[in-house]
VEXLOZA-979630 format. One record per residue (C-alpha): residue number from 0; y, x, z; residue in three letters. Coordinates in nm, 2 decimals. Each point is the difference from the previous one (the first is absolute). Layout:
% VEXLOZA-979630
<atom NUM, <Y, X, Z>, ALA>
...
***
This chain:
% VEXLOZA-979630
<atom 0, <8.15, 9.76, 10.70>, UNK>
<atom 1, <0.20, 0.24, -0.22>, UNK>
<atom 2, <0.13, -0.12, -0.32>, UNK>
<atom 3, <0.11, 0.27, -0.23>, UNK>
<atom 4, <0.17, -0.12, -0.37>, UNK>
<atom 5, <-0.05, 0.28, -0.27>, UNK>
<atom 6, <0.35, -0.14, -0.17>, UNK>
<atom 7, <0.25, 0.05, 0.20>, UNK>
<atom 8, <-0.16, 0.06, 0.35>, UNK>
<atom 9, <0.24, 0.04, 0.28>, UNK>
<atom 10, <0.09, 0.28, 0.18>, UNK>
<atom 11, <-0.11, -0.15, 0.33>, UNK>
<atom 12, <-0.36, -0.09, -0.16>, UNK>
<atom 13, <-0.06, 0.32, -0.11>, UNK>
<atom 14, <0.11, 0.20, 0.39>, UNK>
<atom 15, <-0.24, -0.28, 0.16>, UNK>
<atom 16, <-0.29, 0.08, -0.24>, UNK>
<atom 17, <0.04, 0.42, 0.06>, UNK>
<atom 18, <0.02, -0.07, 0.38>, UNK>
<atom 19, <-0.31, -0.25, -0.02>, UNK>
<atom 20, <-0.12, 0.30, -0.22>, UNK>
<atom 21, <0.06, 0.26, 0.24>, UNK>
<atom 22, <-0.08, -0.16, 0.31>, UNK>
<atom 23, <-0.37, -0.07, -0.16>, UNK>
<atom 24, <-0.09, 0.36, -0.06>, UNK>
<atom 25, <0.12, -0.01, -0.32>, UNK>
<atom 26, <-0.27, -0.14, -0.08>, UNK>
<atom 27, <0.02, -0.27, -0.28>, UNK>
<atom 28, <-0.36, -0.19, 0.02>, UNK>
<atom 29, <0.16, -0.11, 0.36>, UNK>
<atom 30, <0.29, -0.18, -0.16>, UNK>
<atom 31, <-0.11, -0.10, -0.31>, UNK>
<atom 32, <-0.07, -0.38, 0.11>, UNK>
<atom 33, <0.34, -0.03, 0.15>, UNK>
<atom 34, <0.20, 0.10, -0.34>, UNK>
<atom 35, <0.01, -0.30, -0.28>, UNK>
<atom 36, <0.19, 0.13, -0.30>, UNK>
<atom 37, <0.21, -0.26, -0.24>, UNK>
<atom 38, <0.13, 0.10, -0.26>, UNK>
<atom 39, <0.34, -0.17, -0.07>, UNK>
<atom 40, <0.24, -0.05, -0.30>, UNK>
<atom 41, <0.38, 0.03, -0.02>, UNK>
<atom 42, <-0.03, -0.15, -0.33>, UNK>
<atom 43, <-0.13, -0.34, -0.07>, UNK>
<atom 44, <-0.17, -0.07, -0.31>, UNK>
<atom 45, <0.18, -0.33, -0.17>, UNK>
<atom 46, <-0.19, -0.06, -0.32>, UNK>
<atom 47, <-0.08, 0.16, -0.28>, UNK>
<atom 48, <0.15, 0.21, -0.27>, UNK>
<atom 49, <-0.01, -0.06, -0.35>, UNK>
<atom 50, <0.05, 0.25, -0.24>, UNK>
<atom 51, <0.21, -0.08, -0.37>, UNK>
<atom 52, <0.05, 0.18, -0.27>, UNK>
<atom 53, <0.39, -0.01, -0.12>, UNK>
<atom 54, <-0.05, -0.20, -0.26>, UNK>
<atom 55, <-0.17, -0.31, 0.30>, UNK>
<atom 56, <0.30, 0.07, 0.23>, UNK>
<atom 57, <0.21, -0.06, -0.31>, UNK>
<atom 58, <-0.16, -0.35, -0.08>, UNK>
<atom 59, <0.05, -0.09, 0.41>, UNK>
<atom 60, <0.36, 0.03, -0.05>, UNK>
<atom 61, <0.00, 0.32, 0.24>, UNK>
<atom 62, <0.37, 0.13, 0.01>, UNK>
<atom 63, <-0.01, 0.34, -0.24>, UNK>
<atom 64, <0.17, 0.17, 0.28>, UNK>
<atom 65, <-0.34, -0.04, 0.22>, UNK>
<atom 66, <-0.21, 0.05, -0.26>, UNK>
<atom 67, <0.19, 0.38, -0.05>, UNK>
<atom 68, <-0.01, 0.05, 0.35>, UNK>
<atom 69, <-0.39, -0.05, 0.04>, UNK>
<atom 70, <-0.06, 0.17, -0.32>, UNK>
<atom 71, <0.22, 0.32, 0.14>, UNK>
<atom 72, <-0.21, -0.03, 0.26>, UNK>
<atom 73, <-0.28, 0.15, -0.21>, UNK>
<atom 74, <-0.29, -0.12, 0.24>, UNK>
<atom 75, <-0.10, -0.19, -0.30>, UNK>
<atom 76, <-0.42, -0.04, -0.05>, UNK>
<atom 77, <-0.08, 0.12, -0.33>, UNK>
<atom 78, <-0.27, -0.21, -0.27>, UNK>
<atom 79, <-0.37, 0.11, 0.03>, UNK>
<atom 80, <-0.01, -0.03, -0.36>, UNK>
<atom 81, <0.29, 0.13, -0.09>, UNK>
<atom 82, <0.21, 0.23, 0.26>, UNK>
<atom 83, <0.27, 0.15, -0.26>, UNK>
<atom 84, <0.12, -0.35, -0.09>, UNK>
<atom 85, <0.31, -0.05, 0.24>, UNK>
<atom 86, <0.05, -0.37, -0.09>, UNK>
<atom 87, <-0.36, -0.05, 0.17>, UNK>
<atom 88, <0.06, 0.14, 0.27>, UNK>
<atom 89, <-0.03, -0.26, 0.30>, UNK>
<atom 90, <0.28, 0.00, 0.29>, UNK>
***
């Protein structure tokens, strides 16, 4: 059996699946059974975010150079009720 990873597949994986392809007529109902795709991660999730306004990361004692560093950033997630308000505005 063939296994093919989506993420990252190697080189070799992908010649031996064309040649299984080729030799079968090209046909891909023939080889369908033998090829499992996984889907793999380089990135492992650890945890989850939380997102603070300025004024929270302020009150954990977060070092004013981070806090300028994330805000510069700019990815920050506006307020649903208010989006022009910057000190709202979750990182």
């Amino acid at each position: 059996m063939l296994f093919l990873s989506i993420c990252g597949s190697h080189l070799e994986d992908r010649k031996k699946l064309l040649q299984q392809w080729v030799l079968k007529e090209q046909n891909a109902d023939s080889i369908e059974a033998q090829i499992v795709l996984t889907k793999t991660s380089a990135k492992q999730h650890k945890g989850t975010k939380e997102l603070l306004t300025t004024a929270e990361m302020m009150k954990r004692e977060i070092p004013l150079e981070k806090i300028r560093a994330i805000v510069a950033k700019g990815q920050g997630v506006p307020d649903p009720d208010c989006p022009n308000l910057p000190s709202l505005t979750r990182f």
